[in-house]
C-alpha positions in Angstrom: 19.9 25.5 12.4 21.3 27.0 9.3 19.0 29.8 7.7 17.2 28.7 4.1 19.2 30.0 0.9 17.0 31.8 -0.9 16.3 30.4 -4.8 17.8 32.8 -7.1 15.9 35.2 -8.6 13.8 34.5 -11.5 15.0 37.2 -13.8 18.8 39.0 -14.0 19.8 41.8 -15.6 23.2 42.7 -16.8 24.9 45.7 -18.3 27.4 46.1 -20.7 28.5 48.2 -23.9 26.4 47.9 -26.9 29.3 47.9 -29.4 30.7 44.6 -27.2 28.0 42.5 -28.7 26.8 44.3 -32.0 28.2 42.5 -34.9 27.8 45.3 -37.4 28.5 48.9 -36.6 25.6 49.5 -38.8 23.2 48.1 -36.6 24.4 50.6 -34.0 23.8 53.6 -36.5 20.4 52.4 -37.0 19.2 51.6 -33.0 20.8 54.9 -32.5 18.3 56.6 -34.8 15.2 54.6 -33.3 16.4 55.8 -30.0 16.1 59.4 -30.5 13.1 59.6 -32.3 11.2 57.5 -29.8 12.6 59.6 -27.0 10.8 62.8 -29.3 7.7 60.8 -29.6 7.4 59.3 -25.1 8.0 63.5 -24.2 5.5 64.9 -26.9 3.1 62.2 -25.0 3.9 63.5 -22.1 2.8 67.2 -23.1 -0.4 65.8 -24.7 -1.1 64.0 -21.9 -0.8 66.7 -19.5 -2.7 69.0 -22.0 -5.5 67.5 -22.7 -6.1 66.1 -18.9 -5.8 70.3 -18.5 -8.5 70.8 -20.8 -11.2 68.5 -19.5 -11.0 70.0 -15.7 -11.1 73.3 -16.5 -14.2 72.1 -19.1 -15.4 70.4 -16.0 -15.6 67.2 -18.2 -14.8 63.7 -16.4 -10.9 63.1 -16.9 -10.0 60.2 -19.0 -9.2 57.0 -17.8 -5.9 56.4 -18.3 -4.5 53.1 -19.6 -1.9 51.0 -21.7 -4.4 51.3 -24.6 -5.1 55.0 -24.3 -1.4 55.6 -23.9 -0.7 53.7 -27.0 -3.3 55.4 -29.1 -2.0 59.0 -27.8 1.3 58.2 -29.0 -0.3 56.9 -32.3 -2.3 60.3 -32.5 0.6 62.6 -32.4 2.9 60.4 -34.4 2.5 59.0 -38.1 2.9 55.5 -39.4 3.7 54.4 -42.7 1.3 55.8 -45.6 -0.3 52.6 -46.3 -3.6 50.5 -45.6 -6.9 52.9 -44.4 -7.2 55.6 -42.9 -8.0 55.9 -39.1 -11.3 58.2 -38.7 -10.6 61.1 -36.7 -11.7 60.6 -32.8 -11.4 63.3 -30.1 -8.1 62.6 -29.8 -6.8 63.3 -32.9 -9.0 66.9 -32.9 -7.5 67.6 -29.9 -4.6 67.0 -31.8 -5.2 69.3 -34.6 -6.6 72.1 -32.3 -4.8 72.9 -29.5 -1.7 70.5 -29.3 -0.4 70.8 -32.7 0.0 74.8 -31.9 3.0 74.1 -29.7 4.8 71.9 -31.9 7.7 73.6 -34.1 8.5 70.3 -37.0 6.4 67.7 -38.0 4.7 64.0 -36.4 7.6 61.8 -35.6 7.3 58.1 -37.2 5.9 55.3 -34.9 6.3 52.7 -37.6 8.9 49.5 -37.3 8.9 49.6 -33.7 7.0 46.6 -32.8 6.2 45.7 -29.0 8.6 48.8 -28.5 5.2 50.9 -28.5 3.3 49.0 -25.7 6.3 48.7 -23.4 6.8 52.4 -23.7 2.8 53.0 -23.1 3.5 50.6 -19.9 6.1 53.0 -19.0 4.3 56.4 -19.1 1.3 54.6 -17.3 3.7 53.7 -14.8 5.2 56.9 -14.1 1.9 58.3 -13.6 0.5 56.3 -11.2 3.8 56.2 -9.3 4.1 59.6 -9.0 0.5 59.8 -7.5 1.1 57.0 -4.9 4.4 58.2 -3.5 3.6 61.9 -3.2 0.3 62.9 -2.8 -0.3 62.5 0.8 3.4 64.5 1.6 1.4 67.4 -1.1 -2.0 67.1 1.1 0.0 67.5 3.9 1.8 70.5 3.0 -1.4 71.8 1.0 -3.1 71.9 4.6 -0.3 73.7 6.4 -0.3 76.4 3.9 -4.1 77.1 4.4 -3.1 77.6 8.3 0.1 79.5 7.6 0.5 82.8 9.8 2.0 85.6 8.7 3.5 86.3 11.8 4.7 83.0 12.4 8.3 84.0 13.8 6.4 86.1 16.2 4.3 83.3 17.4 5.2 81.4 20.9 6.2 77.6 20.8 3.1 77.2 22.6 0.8 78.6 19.6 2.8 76.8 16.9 2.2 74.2 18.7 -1.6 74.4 18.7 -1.4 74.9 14.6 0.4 71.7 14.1 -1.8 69.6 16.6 -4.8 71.2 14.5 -3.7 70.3 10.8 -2.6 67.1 11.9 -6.5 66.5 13.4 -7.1 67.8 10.0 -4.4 65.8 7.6 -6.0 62.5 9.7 -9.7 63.1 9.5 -9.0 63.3 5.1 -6.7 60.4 5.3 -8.8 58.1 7.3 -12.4 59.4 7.0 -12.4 60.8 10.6 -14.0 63.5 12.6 -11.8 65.0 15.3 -11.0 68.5 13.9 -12.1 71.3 15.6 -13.5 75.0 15.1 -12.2 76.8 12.0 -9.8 74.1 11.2 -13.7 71.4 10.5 -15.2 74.1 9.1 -12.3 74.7 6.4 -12.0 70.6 6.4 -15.5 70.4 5.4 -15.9 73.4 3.0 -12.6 71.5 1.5 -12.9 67.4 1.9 -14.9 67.3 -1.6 -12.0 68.5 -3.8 -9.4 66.9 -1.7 -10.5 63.8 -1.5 -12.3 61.1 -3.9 -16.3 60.8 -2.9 -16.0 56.9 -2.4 -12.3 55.7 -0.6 -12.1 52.0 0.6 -10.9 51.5 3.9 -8.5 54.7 3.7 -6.3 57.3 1.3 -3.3 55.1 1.2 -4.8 51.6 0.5 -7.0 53.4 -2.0 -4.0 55.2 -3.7 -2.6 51.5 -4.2 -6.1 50.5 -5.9 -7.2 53.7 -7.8 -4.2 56.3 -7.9 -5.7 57.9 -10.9 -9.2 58.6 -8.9 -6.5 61.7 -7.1 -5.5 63.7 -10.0 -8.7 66.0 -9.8 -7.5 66.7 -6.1 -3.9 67.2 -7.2 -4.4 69.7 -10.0 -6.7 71.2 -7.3 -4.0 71.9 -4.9 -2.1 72.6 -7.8 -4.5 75.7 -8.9 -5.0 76.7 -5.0 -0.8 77.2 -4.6 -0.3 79.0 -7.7 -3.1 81.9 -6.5 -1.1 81.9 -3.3 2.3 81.9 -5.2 3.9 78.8 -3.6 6.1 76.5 -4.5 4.1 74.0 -7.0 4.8 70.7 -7.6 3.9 68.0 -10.8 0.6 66.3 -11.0 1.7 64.5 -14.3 5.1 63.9 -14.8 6.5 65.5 -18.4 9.9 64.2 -19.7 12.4 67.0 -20.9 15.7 65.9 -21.5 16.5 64.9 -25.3 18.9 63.0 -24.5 18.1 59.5 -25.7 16.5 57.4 -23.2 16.7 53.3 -22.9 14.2 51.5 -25.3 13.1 47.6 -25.0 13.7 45.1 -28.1 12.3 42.2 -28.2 12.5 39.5 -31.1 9.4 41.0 -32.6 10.9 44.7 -32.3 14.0 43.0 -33.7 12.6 41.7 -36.8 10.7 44.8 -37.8 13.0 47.5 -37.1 16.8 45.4 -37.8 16.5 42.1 -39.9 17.8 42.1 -43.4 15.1 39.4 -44.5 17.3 38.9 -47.8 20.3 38.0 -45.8 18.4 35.3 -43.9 16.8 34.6 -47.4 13.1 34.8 -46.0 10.4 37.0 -45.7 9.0 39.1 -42.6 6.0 37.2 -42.3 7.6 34.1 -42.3 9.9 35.0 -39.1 6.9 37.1 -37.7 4.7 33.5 -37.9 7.7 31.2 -36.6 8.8 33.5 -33.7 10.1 30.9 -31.3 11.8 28.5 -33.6 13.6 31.4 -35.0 14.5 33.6 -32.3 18.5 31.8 -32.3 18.7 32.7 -36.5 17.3 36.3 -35.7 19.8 37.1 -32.4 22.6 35.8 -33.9 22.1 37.6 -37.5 23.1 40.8 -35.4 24.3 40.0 -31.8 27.5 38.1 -31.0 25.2 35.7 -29.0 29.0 33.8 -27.5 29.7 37.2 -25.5 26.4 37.2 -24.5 26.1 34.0 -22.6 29.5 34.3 -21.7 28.1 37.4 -19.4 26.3 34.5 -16.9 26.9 31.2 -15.7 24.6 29.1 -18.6 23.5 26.4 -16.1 21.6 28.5 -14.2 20.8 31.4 -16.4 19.9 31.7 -20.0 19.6 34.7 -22.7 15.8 36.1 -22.8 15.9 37.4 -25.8 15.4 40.9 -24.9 17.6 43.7 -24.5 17.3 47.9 -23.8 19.6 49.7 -24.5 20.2 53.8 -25.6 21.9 53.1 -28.7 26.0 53.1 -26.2 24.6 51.1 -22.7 22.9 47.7 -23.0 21.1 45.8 -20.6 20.7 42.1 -21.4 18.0 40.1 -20.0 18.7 36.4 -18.5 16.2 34.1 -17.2 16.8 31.1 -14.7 17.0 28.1 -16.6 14.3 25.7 -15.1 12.0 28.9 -16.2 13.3 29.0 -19.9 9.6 27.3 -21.5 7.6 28.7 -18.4 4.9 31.5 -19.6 4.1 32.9 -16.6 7.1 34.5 -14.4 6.5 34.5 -10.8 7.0 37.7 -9.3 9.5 38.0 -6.5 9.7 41.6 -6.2 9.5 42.5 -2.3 5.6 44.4 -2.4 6.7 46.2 0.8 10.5 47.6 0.5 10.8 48.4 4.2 10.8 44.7 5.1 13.1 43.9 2.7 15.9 43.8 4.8 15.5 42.0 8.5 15.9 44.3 11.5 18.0 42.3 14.1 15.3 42.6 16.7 12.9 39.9 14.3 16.1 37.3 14.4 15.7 33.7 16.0 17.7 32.5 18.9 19.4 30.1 16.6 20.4 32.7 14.1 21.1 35.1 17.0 24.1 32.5 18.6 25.2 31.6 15.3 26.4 35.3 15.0 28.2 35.7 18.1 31.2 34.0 16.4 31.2 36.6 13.4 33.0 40.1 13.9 30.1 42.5 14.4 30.9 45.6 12.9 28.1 48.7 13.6 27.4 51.0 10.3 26.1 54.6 11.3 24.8 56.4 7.3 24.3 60.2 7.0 24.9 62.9 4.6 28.3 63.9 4.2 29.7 61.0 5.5 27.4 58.3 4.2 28.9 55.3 6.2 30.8 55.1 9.4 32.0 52.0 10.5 33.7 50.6 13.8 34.0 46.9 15.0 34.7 45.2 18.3 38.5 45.5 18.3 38.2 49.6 17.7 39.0 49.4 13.9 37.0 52.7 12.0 36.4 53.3 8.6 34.7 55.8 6.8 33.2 56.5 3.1 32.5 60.4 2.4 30.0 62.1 -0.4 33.3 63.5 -1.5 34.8 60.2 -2.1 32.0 58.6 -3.6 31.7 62.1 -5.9 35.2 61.2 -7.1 35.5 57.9 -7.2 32.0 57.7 -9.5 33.2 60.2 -11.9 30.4 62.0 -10.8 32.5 65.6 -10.6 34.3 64.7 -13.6 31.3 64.1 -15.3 30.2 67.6 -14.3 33.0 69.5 -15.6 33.0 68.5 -18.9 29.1 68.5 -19.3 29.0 72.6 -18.2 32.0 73.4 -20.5 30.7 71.9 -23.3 27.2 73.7 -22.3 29.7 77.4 -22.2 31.0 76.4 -25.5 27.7 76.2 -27.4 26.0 78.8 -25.0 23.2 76.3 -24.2 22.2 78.6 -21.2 21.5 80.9 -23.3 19.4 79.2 -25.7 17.5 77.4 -22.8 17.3 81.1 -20.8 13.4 81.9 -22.2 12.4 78.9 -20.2 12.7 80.7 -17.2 10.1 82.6 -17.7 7.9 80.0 -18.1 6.6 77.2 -15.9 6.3 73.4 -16.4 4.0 73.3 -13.5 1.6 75.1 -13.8 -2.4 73.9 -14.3 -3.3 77.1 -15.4 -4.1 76.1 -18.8 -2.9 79.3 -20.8 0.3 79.3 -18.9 0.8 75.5 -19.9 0.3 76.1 -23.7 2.9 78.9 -23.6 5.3 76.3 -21.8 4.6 74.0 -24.5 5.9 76.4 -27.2 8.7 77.7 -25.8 10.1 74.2 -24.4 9.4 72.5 -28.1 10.7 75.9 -29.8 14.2 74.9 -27.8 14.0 71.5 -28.5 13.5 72.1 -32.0 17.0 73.9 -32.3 18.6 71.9 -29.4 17.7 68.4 -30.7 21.0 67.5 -32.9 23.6 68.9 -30.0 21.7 67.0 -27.3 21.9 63.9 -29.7 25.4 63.5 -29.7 27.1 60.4 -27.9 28.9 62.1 -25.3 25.9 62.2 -23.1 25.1 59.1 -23.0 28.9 57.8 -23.0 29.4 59.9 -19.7 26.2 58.2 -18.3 27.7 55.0 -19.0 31.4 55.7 -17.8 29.8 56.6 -14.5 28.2 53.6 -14.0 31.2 51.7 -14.9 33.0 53.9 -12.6 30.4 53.1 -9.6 30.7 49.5 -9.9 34.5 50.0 -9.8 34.5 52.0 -6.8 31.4 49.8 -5.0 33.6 46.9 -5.8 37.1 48.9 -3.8 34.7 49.7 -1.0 33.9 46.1 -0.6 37.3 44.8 -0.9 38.8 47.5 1.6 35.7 46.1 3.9 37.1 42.9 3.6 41.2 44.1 4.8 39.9 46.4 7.6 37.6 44.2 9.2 37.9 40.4 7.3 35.4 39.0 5.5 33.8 36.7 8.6 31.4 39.8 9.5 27.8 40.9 10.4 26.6 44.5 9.3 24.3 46.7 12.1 23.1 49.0 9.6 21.8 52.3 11.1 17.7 52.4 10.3 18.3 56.4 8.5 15.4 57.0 6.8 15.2 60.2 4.6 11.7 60.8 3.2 13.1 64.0 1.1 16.0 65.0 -0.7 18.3 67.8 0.6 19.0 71.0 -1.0 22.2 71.2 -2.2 23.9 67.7 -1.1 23.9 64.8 -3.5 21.5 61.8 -3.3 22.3 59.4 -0.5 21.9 55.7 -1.7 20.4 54.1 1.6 18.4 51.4 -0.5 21.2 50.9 -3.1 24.1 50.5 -0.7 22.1 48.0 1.2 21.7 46.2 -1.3 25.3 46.0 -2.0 26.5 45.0 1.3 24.1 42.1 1.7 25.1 40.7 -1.6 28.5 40.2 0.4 28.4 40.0 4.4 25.0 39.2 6.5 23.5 42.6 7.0 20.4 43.4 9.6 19.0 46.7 10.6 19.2 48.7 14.2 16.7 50.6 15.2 18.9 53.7 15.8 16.9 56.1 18.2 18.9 57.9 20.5 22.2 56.7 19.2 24.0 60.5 18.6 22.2 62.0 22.0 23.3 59.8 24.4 27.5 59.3 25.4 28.2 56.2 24.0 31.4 56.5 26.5 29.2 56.6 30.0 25.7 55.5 28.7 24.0 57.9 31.1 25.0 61.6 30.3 23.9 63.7 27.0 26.0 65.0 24.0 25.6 68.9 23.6 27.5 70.9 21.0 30.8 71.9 22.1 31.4 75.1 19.6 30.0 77.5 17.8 31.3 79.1 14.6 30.6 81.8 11.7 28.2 80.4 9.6 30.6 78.6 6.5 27.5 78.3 4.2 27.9 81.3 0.7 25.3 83.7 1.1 24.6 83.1 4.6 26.0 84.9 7.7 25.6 84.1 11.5 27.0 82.0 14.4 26.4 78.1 14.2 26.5 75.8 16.8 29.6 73.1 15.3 27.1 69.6 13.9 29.7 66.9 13.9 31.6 67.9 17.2 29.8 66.8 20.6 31.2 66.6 24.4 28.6 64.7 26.9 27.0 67.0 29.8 28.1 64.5 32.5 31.5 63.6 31.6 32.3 67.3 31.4 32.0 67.7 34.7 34.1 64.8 35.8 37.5 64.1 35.3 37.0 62.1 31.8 36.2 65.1 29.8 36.3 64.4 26.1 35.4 65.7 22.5 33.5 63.1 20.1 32.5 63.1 16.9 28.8 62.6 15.9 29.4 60.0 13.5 31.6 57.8 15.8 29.6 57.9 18.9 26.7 57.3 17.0 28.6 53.8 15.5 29.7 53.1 18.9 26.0 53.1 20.3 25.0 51.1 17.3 27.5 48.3 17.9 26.8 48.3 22.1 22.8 48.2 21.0 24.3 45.0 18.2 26.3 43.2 21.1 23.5 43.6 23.8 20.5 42.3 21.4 23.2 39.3 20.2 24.1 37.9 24.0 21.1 38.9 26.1 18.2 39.6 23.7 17.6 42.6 25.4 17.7 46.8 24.5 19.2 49.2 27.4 16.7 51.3 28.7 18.6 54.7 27.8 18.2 54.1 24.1 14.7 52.7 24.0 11.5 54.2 23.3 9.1 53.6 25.8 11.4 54.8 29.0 12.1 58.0 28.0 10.7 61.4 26.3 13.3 63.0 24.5 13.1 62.5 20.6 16.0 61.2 18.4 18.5 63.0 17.0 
C-alpha cells in the first residue's frame, strides 16, 4: 500500500532580488529609506521595552502585560507621526518617555507615519521574540541558576563520588520547581523553599513547561531574578528581553495597504488614497502592477497551483514573495499546517508499517552519521562513502568570503574602534543604572555609525550567501544522486545538539533535513551506541588509539586523538585495525537500517535496555 501524498502546503514563500521585479528604481530608493528607519524605530522598542519592564521591578510595581497593542503604542510613543489631527494626551508611557528613556537617545523620534499594517506586523514580531525567547530558554537558565547556588569551590578537589551527590541533589531540586514536587532533601529543600517564590509563578497548571506554552510572560519576574542573583556572583548572564543591535536594515512586510500609503503615486493611477484604501480587493492587480513587474512574479511558481498573495518583505536588496495555493485564493481563514511539535516532524524508522518497511528493501539504503566538523558521513550497501565538511560548507556558502571583506572594510573605517566603549558596558545587565548607561553609549555609537552600517553591501553579502547556499545545497544533492543514484532511503543519525559550540559554526541538523526529504525518503535512527561499539565485530569496544599535543591556540597538554578509534577485542586478535569515528559510526547506522528493514528487530549490543554504558 502506497503511503498518502501529502497536500501541499497552504502558503510558499520564495526569494529573489528586489531589483528583478521593481519597475522603477525609484521605488527601490524609497523602500530602502522605510527600511532603515523602521529598523531605528523595532531596536529603540526594544530598549524601551527592556527599560521600562526594569523600572517597574525594581519599583516592585506589577510588570506590564505585554501585547500586540501595547507593542504598537510603544513604538507610537517613541516615534512621531505626521503633525496633523489631535493631540494624543500624555499616558505613562509617554512620561516614561520623557523621563528616563529620552536621556539615552542622541537625535530625534524617528517617523512611524505611511507605514500601514507594517506597524502591527512588526509589534507581532517583537511580541514574538519575547515570548520565544522565554519558552526555549528558561528552564536550561533555572537549571544552571540552581547549579551555581551548589557550586563548590573546590570542585576539582572533590571525588566522583561527591560530585556525584551534588548533581543527584539539584536535579531533586531542578524537578521539584519544574513539576511542583517534594523530594529534595536537607540544605538543598531548605534553599528550594527559601527560593521556589521568586523562581517560580505562584499558580502553574499541570507543570513549568506546559505553563511556559500558556503564560510565558508570567516568568520574566523569575528571569530578571536570576538575572540580578548572577550578576552579585559575577557569572555569565544571559537576556531576559531580547534587544536588537545591528543597524543593518532588517526585512519589513508590505501588504497592499502598506503599499498604497508608503509607494502609490495616486496621480498616476488618477485616483485618490481613499478611493484605493475603500476598494482594496478590486484594486489590489492596478496597485501591484503600478510598481511590481507582476509577469516575473508569477513566473517564479507554477500558477495552477499557486497564486501571488499580495505581500512581500523584503530589506530594500532581498525579497520574499508570498504565494498562496490556488483552491485557497478567496479563503479567509488559512489553515495552519505548521508541525506544533518539531521533533516529530520527521518519522523515526522504528514508527514505519510493515508495508512501508518491505517497500524499502528494494531502494539502496544509504546510513547518514551528522557531527561537527564533518556534518554528514555517508556509506551505502555496496561500500560507497561520501562526506560533506564545515570547511566545505564555509566555502562553498561564501560564508569565509563573506568574512574577509566584512573585517576589512570594518579596519578601513576603524569600526572597532568606534564600537570599543561598548565593552565596558553590558547589554545584560538588570541592574537598572548599569542598563541606562548601556543605552547611552550603544545609541551614542549608533548615532555616528548609522549611515556606514546603511550602505548596501551588508545586505548584498547577506543575500549572495544565500544564493550561494542554495547553489551549493543544490551540488550536494546532485553529487548524492551520482554516488549513490537517486532510488535511495536516508538513516539519518538522531544528533541532537541542545547548545551551540564555542568556536565552530552552526550545524544545520533541522535545515539539512529538510533538504534531503524534499528529494529521497528520509527516516531517523535512533543512534545510541553507534561510535562505541566495533561496527567490524559487533561485540568488542572502540578506545582511542593516540594521543597528541594539544592542537587548540592558547591551550597546551596531551589529548587523546577524537576521530581515530581501534576496538578492544579485535586488537587482540589477528584483525587489528584503525577506524575512523565518523565511518564506524555510519556503518552501525546502516547495520541498525538493514536489521529494522528485514527482521523488525534492534541487536541487543546497540539498544538501551540490555546494557549500561551511555552513548557516545
Amino acid at each position: 500500500m502506497k503511503k498518502r501524498k501529502k497536500p501541499d502546503e497552504p502558503i510558499k514563500v520564495i526569494k529573489t532580488s528586489l531589483k528583478s521585479i521593481c519597475l522603477k528604481p525609484e521605488t527601490m530608493i524609497t523602500i530602502n529609506n522605510y527600511c532603515y528607519n523602521l529598523n531605528n524605530i523595532v531596536i529603540r522598542t526594544y530598549q524601551f521595552l527592556r527599560l521600562y519592564i526594569l523600572e517597574k521591578y525594581h519599583n516592585k510595581q506589577i510588570l506590564p502585560k505585554i501585547t500586540n497593542k501595547f507593542i504598537e503604542h510603544v513604538i507610537k510613543t517613541i516615534s512621531t507621526a505626521k503633525s496633523c489631527g489631535k493631540k494624543i494626551e500624555k499616558d505613562e508611557l509617554t512620561i516614561f518617555y520623557e523621563t528616563k528613556y529620552k536621556q539615552t537617545l542622541q537625535d530625534n523620534k524617528p517617523s512611524y507615519s505611511n507605514y500601514g499594517n507594517t506597524i502591527g506586523y512588526s509589534a507581532t514580531m517583537v511580541l514574538t521574540c519575547l515570548e520565544n525567547n522565554i519558552k526555549l530558554h528558561f528552564t536550561n537558565h533555572l537549571r544552571r541558576f540552581i547549579n551555581i547556588n551548589f557550586e563548590k569551590e573546590n570542585w576539582k578537589t572533590l571525588s566522583k563520588e561527591e560530585k556525584k551527590n551534588i548533581y543527584d541533589n539539584t536535579k531533586l531540586v531542578f524537578d521539584d520547581l519544574i513539576y511542583n514536587t517534594d523530594t529534595s532533601v536537607g540544605e538543598y529543600k531548605i534553599w528550594k523553599n527559601e527560593n521556589k517564590s521568586f523562581l517560580v509563578p505562584n499558580k502553574v497548571k499541570k507543570n513549568i513547561h506546559y505553563d511556559l506554552e500558556c503564560s510565558p510572560q508570567n516568568y520574566l519576574y523569575p528571569m530578571i531574578f536570576m538575572c540580578l542573583k548572577l550578576e552579585e556572583k559575577e557569572k555569565k548572564l544571559f537576556q531576559f528581553c531580547p534587544l536588537r543591535k545591528s543597524l543593518i536594515p532588517h526585512y519589513m512586510t508590505i501588504d497592499t495597504k502598506t503599499l498604497i500609503t508608503m509607494l502609490v503615486n495616486t496621480k498616476e493611477l488618477k485616483t485618490t488614497q481613499g478611493n484605493l484604501l475603500s476598494n482594496l480587493n478590486e484594486n489590489k492587480q492596478l496597485i501591484w502592477s503600478s510598481l511590481f513587474d507582476l509577469n516575473k512574479i508569477n513566473k517564479l511558481m507554477n500558477p495552477e497551483r499557486y497564486v501571488f498573495h499580495n505581500m512581500v518583505s523584503t530589506d530594500g536588496i532581498g525579497c520574499s514573495i508570498t504565494f498562496i495555493r490556488s483552491d485557497l485564493k478567496n479563503v479567509e481563514n488559512i489553515p495552519d499546517t505548521k508541525n506544533k511539535n518539531e521533533n516529530c516532524e520527521f518519522d523515526y524508522i522504528t514508527e514505519l508499517s510493515n508495508n512501508e518497511l518491505n517497500n524499502l528493501k528494494d531502494y539502496n539504503k544509504v546510513a547518514i552519521d551528522p557531527g561537527k566538523n564533518t556534518l554528514m558521513f555517508m556509506i551505502d550497501e555496496k561500500g560507497k562513502t561520501m562526506k560533506y565538511t564545515k570547511l566545505q560548507r564555509r566555502i562553498d556558502t561564501y560564508a569565509k568570503k563573506k568574512r574577509q571583506i566584512i573585517m576589512k572594510s570594518m579596519e578601513e573605517n576603524n569600526i572597532k574602534q568606534i564600537e570599543e566603549p561598548l565593552n565596558d558596558t553590558c547589554s545584560m545587565s538588570c541592574n537598572y543604572n548599569k542598563f541606562i548607561d548601556y543605552l547611552i553609549v550603544r545609541n551614542r555609537i549608533n548615532h555616528q555609525l548609522q549611515e556606514y552600517y546603511r550602505q548596501e553591501l551588508f545586505r548584498k553579502l547577506k543575500w549572495r550567501s544565500h544564493t550561494y547556499t542554495q547553489k551549493s545545497e543544490s551540488i550536494l544533492i546532485n553529487k548524492m544522486k551520482r554516488t549513490f543514484g537517486k532510488k535511495i532511503v536516508l538513516g539519518y543519525g538522531s544528533f541532537n545538539q541542545t547548545q551551540q559550540m564555542k568556536n565552530c559554526m552552526p550545524t544545520p541538523t533541522k535545515g539539512m533535513k529538510r533538504l534531503l526529504s524534499k528529494h529521497f525518503k528520509l527516516y531517523i535512527v535512533d543512534e545510541f551506541r553507534t561510535s562505541k561499539i566495533c561496527s567490524f565485530c559487533l561485540e568488542g569496544e572502540t578506545c582511542y588509539y593516540k594521543q597528541r599535543e594539544n592542537p587548540r591556540p592558547y591551550k597546551s597538554g596531551i589529548v587523546n586523538v577524537h576521530g581515530l578509534l581501534t576496538c578492544e577485542k579485535c586488537s587482540k586478535s589477528s584483525h587489528s585495525h584503525l577506524t575512523n569515528r565518523d565511518y564506524n559510526g555510519s556503518r552501525n547506522i546502516l547495520y541498525l537500517m538493514k536489521e529494522w528493514i528485514n527482521n523488525r528487530k534492534r541487536p541487543a549490543i546497540l539498544s538501551r535496555t540490555t546494557c549500561s554504558i551511555p552513548a557516545v
